[in-house]
C-alpha positions in Angstrom: -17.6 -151.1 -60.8 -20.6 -151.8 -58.5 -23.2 -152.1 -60.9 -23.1 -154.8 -63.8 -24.1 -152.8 -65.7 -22.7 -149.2 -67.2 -23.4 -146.9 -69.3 -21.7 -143.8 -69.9 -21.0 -140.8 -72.4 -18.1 -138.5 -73.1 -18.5 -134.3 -73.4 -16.3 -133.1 -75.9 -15.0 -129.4 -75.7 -14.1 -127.6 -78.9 -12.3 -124.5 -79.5 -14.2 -121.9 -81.5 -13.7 -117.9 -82.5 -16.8 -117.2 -80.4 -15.7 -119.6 -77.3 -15.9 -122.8 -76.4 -18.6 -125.3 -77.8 -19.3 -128.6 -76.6 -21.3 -131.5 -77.7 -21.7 -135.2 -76.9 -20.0 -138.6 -78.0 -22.0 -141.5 -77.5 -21.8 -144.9 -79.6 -24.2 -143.4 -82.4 -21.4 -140.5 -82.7 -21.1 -136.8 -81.7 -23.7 -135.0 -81.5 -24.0 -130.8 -80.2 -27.7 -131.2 -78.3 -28.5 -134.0 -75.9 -28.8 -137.4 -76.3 -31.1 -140.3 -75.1 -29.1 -142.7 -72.3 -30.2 -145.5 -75.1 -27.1 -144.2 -77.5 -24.6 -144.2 -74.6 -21.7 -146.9 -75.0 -22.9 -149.2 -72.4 -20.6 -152.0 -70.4 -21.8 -155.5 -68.9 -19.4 -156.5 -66.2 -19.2 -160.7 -66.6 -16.3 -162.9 -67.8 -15.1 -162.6 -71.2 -16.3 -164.9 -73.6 -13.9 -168.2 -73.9 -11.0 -167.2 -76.9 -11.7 -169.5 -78.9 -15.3 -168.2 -79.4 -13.6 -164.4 -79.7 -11.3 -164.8 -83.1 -14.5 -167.2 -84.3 -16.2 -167.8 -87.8 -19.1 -169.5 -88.0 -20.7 -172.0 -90.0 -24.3 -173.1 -90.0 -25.3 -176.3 -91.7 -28.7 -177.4 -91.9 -28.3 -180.8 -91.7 -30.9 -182.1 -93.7 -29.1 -180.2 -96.6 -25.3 -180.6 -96.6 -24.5 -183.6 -97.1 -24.8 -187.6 -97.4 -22.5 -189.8 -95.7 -21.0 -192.8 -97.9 -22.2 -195.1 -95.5 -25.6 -193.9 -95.4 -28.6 -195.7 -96.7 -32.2 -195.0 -97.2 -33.8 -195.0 -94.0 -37.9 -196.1 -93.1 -39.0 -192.4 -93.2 -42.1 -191.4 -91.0 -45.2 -191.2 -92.1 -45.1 -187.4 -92.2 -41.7 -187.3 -94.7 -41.1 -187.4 -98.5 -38.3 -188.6 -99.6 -36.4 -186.6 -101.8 -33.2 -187.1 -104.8 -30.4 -184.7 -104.1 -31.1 -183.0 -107.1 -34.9 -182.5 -106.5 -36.2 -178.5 -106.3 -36.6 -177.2 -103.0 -40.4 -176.3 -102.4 -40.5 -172.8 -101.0 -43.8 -172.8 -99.7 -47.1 -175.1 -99.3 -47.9 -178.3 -97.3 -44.5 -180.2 -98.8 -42.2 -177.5 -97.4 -41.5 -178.7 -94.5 -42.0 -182.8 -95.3 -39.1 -182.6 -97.8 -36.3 -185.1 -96.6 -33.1 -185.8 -98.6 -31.3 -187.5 -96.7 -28.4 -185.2 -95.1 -26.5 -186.9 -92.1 -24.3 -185.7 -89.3 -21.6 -188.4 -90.9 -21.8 -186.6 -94.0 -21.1 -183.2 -92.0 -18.3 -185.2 -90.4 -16.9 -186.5 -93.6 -17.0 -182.7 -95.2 -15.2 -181.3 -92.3 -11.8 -180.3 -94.5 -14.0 -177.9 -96.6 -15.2 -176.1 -93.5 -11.2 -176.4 -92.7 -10.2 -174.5 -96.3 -12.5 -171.8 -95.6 -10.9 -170.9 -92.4 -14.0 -171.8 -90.2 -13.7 -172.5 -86.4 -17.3 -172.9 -85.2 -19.6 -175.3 -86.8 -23.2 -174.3 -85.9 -25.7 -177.0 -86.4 -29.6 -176.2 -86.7 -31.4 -178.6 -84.4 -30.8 -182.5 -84.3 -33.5 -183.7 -82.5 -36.1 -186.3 -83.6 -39.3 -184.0 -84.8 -42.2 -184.1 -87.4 -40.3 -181.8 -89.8 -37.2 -181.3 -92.1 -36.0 -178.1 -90.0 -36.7 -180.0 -86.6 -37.6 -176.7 -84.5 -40.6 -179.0 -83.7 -39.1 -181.6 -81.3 -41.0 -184.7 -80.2 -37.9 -185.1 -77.6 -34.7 -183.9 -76.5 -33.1 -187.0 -75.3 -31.6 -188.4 -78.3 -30.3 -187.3 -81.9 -32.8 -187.8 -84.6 -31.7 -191.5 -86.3 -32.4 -190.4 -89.6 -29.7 -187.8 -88.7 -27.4 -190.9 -87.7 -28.5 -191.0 -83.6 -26.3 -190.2 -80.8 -23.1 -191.7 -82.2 -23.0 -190.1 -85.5 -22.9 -186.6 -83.3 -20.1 -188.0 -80.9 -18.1 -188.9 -83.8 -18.6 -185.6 -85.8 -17.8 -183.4 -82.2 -14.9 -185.8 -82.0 -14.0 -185.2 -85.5 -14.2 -181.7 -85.5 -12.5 -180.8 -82.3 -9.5 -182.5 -84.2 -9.4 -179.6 -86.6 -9.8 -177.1 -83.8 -13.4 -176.7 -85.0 -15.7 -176.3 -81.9 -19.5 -177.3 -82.4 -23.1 -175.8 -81.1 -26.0 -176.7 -80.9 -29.6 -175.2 -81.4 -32.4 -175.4 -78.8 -35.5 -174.1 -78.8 -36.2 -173.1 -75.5 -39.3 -171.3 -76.4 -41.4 -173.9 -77.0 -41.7 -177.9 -78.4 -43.8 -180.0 -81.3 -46.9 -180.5 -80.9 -46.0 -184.3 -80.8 -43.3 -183.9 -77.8 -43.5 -186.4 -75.3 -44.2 -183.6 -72.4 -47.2 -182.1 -74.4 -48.8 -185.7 -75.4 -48.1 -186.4 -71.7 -49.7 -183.3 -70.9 -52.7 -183.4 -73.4 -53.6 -187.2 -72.1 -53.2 -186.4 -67.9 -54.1 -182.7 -67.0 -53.4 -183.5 -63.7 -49.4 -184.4 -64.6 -46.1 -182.6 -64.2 -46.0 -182.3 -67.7 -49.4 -180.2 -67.8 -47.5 -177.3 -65.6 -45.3 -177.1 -68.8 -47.2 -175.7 -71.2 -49.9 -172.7 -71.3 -53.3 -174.3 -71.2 -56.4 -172.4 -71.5 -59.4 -174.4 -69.7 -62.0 -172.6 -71.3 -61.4 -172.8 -74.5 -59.3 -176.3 -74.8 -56.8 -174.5 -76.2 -53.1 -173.8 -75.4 -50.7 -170.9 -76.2 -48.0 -171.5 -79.2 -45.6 -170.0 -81.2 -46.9 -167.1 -83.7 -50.4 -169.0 -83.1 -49.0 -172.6 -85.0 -50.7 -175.0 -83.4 -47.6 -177.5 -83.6 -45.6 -174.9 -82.0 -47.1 -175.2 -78.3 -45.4 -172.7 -75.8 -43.2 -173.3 -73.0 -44.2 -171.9 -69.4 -41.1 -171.3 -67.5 -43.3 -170.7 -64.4 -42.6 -174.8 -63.7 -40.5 -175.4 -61.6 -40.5 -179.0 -63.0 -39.9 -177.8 -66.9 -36.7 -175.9 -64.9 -35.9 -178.7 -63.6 -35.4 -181.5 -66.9 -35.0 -178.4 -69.3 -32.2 -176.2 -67.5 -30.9 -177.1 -63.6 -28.6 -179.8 -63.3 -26.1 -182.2 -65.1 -28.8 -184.7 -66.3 -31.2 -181.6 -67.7 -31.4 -180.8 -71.9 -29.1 -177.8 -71.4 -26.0 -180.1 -70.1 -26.7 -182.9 -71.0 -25.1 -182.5 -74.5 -22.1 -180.1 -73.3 -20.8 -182.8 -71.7 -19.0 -186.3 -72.3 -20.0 -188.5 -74.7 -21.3 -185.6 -76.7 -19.1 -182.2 -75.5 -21.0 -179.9 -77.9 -19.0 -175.9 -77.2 -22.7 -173.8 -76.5 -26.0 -173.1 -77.8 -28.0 -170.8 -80.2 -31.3 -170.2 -78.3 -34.3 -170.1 -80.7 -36.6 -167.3 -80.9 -34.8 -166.2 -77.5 -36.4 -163.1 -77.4 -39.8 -164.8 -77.0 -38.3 -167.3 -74.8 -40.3 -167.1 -71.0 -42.9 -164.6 -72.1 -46.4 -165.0 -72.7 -49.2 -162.2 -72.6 -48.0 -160.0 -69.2 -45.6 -162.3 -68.0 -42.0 -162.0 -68.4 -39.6 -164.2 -67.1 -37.0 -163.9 -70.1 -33.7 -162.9 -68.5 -34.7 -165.0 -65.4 -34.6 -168.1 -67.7 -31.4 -166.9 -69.8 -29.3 -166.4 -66.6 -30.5 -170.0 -65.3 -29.4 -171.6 -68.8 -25.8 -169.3 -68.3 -25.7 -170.7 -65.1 -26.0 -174.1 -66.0 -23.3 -174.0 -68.8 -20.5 -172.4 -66.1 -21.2 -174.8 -63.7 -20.9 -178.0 -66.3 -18.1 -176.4 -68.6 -16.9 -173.1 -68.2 -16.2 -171.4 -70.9 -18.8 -172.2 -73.7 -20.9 -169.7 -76.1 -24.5 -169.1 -75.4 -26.1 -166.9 -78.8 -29.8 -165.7 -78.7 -31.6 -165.4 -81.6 -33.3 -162.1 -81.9 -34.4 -161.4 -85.3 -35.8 -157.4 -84.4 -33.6 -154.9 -82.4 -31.5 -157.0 -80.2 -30.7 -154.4 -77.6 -32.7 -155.8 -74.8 -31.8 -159.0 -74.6 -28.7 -158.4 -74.0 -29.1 -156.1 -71.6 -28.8 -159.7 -69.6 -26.3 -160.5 -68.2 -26.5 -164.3 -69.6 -25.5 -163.8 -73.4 -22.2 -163.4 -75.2 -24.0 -162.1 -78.6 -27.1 -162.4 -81.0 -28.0 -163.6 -84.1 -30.0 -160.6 -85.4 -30.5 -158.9 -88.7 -31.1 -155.1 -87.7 -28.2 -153.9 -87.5 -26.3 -155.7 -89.8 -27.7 -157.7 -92.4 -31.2 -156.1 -93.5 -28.9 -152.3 -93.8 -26.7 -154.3 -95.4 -29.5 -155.8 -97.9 -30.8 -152.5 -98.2 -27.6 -150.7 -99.7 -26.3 -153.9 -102.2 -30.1 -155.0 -103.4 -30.7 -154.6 -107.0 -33.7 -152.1 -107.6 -35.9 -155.1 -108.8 -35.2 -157.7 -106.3 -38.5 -159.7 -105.3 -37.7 -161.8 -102.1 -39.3 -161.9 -99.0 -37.9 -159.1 -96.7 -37.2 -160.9 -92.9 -41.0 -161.3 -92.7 -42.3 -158.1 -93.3 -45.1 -157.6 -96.3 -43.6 -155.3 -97.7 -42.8 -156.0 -101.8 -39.3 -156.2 -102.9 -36.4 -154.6 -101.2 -36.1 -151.2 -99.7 -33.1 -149.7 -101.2 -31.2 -147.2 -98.9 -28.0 -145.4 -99.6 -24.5 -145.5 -98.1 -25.7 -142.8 -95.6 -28.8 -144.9 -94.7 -26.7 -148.0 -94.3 -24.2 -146.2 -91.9 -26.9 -144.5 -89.9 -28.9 -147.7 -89.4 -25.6 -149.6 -88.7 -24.5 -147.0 -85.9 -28.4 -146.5 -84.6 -29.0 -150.1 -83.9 -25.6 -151.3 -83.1 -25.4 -148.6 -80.2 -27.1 -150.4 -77.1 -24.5 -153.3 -77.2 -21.3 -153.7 -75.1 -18.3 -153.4 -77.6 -17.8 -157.4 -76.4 -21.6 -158.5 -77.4 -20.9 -156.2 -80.9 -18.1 -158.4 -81.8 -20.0 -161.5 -81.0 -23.2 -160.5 -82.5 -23.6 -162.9 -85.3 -22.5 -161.4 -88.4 -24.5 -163.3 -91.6 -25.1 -162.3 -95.0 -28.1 -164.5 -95.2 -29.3 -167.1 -92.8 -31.6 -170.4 -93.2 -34.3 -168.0 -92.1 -34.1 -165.2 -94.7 -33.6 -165.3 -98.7 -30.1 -165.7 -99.9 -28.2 -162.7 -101.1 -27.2 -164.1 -104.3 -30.9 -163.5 -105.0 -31.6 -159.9 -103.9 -28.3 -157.8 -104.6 -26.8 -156.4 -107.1 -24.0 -158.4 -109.3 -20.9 -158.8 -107.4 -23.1 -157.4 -104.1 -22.7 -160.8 -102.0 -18.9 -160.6 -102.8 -18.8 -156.7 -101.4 -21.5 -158.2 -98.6 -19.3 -161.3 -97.2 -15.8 -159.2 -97.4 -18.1 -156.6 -94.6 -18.9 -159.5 -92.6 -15.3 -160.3 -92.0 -14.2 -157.0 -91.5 -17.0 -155.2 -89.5 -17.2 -156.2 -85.6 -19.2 -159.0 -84.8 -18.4 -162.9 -85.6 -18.7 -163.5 -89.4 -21.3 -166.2 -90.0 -21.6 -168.4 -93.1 -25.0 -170.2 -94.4 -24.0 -173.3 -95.8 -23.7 -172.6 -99.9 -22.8 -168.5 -99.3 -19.3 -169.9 -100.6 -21.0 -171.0 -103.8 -23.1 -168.6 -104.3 -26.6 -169.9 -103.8 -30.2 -168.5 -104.7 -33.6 -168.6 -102.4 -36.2 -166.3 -102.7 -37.4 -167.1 -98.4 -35.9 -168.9 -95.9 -37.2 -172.5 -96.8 -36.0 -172.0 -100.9 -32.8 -171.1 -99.2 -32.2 -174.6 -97.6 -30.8 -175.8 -101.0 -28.6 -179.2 -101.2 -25.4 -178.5 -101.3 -23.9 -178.5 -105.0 -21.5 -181.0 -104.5 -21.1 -182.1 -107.5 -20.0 -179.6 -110.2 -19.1 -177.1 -107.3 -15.7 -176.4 -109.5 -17.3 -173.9 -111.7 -20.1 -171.9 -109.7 -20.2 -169.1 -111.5 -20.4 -167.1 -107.9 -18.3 -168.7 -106.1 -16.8 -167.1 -103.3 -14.7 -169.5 -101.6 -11.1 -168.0 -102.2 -12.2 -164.6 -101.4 -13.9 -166.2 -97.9 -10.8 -168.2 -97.2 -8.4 -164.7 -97.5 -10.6 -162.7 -95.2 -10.8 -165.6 -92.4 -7.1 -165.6 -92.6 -6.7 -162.0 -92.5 -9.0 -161.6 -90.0 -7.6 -164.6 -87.8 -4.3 -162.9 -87.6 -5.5 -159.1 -86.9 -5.9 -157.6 -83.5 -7.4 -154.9 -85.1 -10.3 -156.6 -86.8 -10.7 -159.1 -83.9 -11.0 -156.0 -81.4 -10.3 -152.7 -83.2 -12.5 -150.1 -82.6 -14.2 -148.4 -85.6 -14.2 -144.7 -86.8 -16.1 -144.3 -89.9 -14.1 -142.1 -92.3 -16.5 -141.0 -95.4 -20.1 -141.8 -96.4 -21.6 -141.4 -99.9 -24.1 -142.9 -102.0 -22.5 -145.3 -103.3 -19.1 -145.9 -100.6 -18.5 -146.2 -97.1 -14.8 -145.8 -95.9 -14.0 -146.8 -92.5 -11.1 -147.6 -90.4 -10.2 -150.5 -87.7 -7.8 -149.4 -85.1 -5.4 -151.1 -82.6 -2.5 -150.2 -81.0 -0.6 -152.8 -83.5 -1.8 -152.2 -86.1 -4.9 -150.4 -88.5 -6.9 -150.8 -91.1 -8.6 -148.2 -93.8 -11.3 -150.1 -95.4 -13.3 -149.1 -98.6 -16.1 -150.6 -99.5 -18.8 -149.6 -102.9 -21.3 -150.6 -104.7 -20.5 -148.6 -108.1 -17.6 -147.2 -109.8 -16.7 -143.7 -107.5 -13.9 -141.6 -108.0 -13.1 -138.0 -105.6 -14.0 -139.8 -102.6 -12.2 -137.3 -100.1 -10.7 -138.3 -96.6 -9.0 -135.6 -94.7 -5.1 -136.9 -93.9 -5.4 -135.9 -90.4 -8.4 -138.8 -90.0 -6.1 -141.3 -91.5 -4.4 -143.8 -88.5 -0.7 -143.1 -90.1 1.1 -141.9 -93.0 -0.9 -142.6 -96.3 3.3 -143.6 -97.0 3.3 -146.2 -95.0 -0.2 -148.3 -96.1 0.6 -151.7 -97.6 -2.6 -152.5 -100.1 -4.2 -155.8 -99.1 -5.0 -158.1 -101.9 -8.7 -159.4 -102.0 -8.9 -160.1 -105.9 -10.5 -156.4 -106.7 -8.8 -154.3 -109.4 -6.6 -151.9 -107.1 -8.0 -148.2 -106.7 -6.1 -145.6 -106.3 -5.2 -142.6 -103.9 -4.0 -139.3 -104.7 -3.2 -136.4 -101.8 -4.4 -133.1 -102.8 -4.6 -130.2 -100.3 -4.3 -132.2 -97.1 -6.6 -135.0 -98.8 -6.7 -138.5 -99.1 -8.7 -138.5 -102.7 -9.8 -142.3 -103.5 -10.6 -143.8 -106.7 -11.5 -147.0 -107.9 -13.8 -149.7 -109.5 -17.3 -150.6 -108.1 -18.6 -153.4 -106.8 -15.4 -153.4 -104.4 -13.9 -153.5 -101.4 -10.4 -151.9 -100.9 -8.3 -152.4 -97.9 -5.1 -150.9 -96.7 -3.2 -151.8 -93.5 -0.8 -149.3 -91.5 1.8 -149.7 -88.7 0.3 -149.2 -85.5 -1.9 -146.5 -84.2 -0.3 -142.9 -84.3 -1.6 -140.7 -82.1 -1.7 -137.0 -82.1 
């Protein structure tokens, strides 16, 4: 290839009474009239992301949430924090939101390590660590040292440590988008306007003012136009970016905040420039690491770049998902929008969104998009779907491309109407009898998945589509998969026998804890029945081809 980038199409010809017909197979599906180049299957030509980041699952702890380490104890807050008992509610919304502290530590992380183990995660994604004026620290005052009431820099050497000793790699969170308004660059550059630190930031002279994030005026926006900011921020060993990639601390990548918005402001747009500097910087200090943008919308131009292995975005995955399992009166705040309640699509609309915004990635950035059920952004399942929905939910994550992703408290089955209600403490105590708990069924998908080529790097044919099931199958040369998944009691689903990847024979029913459904062949059918919420997997020999 000359270009790095690809995209092409296939023209199918069929065989018909009246001739020959043809039509089109792009990554949305077949279609008999033309296409926009948008749906093509599209190929970006840069090294493969490192292995270990391939068979991944992720899991993100906020760390103000998780856990407290034995040794801690009650540290002089700031001015700006409340302390808070585990067991205290978590205020969804209103000036104490985001002043809540209780008392989560990286050591505590560190000392829970062997549940991450259990539940067959490999990539421990922390939200950010550095010192801020807020509990979800997206507001740095500085990025040169871990937040003490987090335990400082030695609490995250000795959790990296820790964690690399159970082949558990660790990333971080920066927000490369913009600082607090309390950073040391912007006090810098609100006391001298004639400093380095003044070229940092968007100032407008006129009006005193300065551009931010979404208009918060603690949220002041980064202006990548500096060729100082590129300097400390990105280029070089001693800048943010690699600093904490290498020794003492040796965290295994980044999750860019609000990438998307990252190194544009008004008419200027210097966003991939700024991605493929921070890429640039990781393979020169460690090959081999995982660099995820956020991208909460369509993520299909981001990673256009070259600089990204995947996304952590909701389009295509999660809010379909949401859609299809949400109870009909679910009342939770819907990824941002103002729209009331959820939505509810069927299993056609949940395909068809699926396929349509899934279609502009590379087959490698679709199996390391970020996968979630919920995030600490967004209301919890548990909250919006339908009972046994985040069960159904989380067995899709594992067995749809992408890298499953686990919110902290998805294994037992926590509530949270927004993002902030979602950042629960972790039920520690008493976690033996949630009555949602999930953590056996998450533990038998990680392993299944962790041992399958064809649900690491199968490719995907979806078999039938109804309201209320989806059937799909994951092929590789090895070995397939037929996967059922629904949201009610069905019965009759059809599937032709010569879709199936094998002999119906020779399928070997995988147990996931669902009361087995059954198949019958009829008339060259597959005819499936079975209990609802569910999902139903069998595995075949390898692929037989025609």
């Amino acid at each position: 290839m000359v270009n790095p980038t690809l995209r092409y199409r296939f023209l199918l010809k069929g065989a018909e009474a009246q001739g020959p017909s043809w039509s089109w197979l792009t990554a949305t599906g077949a279609s008999p009239w033309d296409t926009p180049d948008r749906d093509d299957f599209v190929i970006h030509c840069r090294p493969a992301p490192a292995e270990w980041a391939r068979g991944g699952v992720v899991y993100q702890v906020f760390p103000d949430r998780f856990a407290r380490s034995e040794t801690q104890h009650p540290a002089d807050l700031p001015g700006w924090a409340v302390a808070c008992a585990w067991e205290d509610p978590v205020e969804p919304r209103g000036e104490l939101t985001p002043r809540q502290i209780y008392g989560g530590d990286l050591d505590g992380i560190t000392e829970k390590l062997d549940h991450l183990v259990d539940l067959g995660v490999t990539i421990l994604y922390l939200t950010p660590f550095f010192p801020a004026r807020s509990n979800h620290r997206y507001d740095a005052t500085t990025f040169d040292v871990v937040d003490p009431l987090l335990g400082g820099d030695d609490a995250l050497i000795r959790l990296v440590e820790a964690a690399h000793a159970r082949n558990i790699a660790v990333i971080g969170d920066l927000t490369a988008n913009h600082t607090g308004d309390a950073h040391e660059w912007f006090q810098k550059a609100r006391a001298d306007p004639t400093s380095a630190e003044a070229s940092f930031y968007y100032f407008d002279e006129e009006s005193a003012g300065y551009a931010c994030w979404f208009g918060v005026p603690s949220l002041p926006k980064l202006n990548w136009a500096s060729q100082e900011l590129r300097r400390r921020f990105i280029e070089g060993t001693d800048s943010v970016v690699a600093k904490w990639l290498l020794p003492p601390f040796n965290l295994d990548g980044w999750r860019i905040d609000v990438a998307n918005m990252m190194g544009r402001n008004s008419d200027v747009d210097m966003n991939h420039q700024i991605a493929a500097l921070i890429r640039a910087t990781m393979d020169d200090v460690r090959p081999g690491l995982l660099l995820l943008a956020e991208s909460t919308g369509d993520a299909t131009e981001n990673l256009t770049s070259q600089a990204w292995d995947g996304a952590m975005t909701y389009s295509n995955f999660t809010r379909p998902l949401w859609q299809w399992l949400a109870r009909e009166d679910a009342v939770a705040n819907f990824f941002g929008t103002p729209i009331t309640g959820i939505p509810r699509i069927d299993g056609h609309g949940f395909v068809a969104t699926h396929l349509a915004l899934s279609a502009g990635f590379s087959w490698r950035a679709r199996t390391q998009n970020m996968s979630a059920l919920n995030t600490h952004d967004t209301a919890r399942a548990g909250t919006v779907m339908i009972k046994g929905g985040p069960a159904v939910g989380m067995a899709l994550v594992f067995l749809l491309p992408g890298l499953p992703t686990l919110f902290a408290g998805d294994e037992f089955g926590l509530r949270g109407s927004n993002g902030e209600d979602s950042r629960t403490p972790m039920p520690w105590q008493g976690s033996a009898d949630r009555p949602d708990d999930l953590r056996a069924l998450i533990a038998v998908l990680a392993s299944l998945r962790a041992g399958s080529p064809a649900l690491l790097e199968g490719t995907v044919r979806w078999l039938a589509v109804a309201r209320d099931v989806v059937a799909l199958a994951r092929e590789h040369e090895h070995e397939c998969f037929v996967i059922v998944a629904a949201r009610a009691d069905y019965d009759s689903v059809t599937i032709p026998l010569g879709l199936l990847p094998g002999l119906w024979s020779d399928a070997e029913q995988v147990a996931l804890g669902w009361p087995d459904a059954t198949g019958v062949l009829a008339d060259q059918m597959l005819v499936l029945s079975g209990r609802g919420p569910s999902v139903q997997v069998w595995r075949f020999p390898g692929l037989v081809l025609p």
